[in-house]
N, C-alpha and C positions, 0 to 999 in steps of 0.2 A: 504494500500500500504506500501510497508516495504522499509528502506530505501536503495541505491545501490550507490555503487563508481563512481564520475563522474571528469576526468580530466579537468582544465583548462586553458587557454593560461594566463600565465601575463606579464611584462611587464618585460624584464631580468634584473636580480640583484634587483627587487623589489617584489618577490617571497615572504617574509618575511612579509615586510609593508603589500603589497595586503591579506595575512591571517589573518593579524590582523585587518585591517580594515573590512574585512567582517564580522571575527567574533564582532566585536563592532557592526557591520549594524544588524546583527543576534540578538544579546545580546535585541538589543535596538526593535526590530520588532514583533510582534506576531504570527510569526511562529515561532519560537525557537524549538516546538519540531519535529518539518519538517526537523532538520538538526543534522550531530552528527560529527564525527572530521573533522575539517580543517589540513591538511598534506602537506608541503615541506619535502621529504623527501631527507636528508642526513648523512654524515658518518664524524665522527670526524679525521683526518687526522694529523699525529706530522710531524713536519718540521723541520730542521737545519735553521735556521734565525741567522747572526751574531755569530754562534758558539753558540746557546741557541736553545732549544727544543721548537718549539712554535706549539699547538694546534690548527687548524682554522677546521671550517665545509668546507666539499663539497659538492655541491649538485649533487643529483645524476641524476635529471633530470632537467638542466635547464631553468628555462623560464616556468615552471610547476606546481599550485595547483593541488591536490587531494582533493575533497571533497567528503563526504558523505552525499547523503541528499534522503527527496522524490522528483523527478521531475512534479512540476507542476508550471502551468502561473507564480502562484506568485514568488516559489522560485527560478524560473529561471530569473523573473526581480528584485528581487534583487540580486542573482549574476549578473547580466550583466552587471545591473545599478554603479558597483561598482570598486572604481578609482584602478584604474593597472590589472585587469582582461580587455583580450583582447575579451574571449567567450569561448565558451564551445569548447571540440576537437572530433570528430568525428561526427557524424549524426545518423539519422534514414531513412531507404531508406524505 
């Protein structure tokens, strides 16, 4: 089984922590090779702040991981099982 993109709901403005804690849950599990990037994706944004240029990220979908993995029992309970993932987004009819 080869692995495919699967979106997940987190917890808003905790889109950052929840990737990094999965990948630590990954890291530390024996499927590791069940799984390949963990993705927030966003865009570097420059601002006027106090008359100073200041850089922050945006996210471009909030409230959203991207992972890569294979879908099976396991690796869907340890994403599920894991703090600021809400679940998986979409279904199988």
């Amino acid at each position: 089984m080869s692995k495919r993109w699967y979106i997940l709901q987190a917890q808003t403005n905790m889109e950052k922590k929840a990737q990094s804690l999965l990948q630590d849950k990954i890291d530390r599990s024996e499927l590791k090779d069940k799984f390949g990037q963990i993705l927030v994706p966003e865009e570097q944004v420059a601002a006027l702040k106090n008359g100073k240029k200041v850089i922050t990220a945006k996210k471009f979908y909030p409230g959203y991981v991207f992972i890569e993995m294979d879908y099976t029992d396991e690796t869907w309970h340890l994403v599920k099982t894991t703090t600021y993932i809400i679940g998986f987004v979409g279904g199988i009819k």
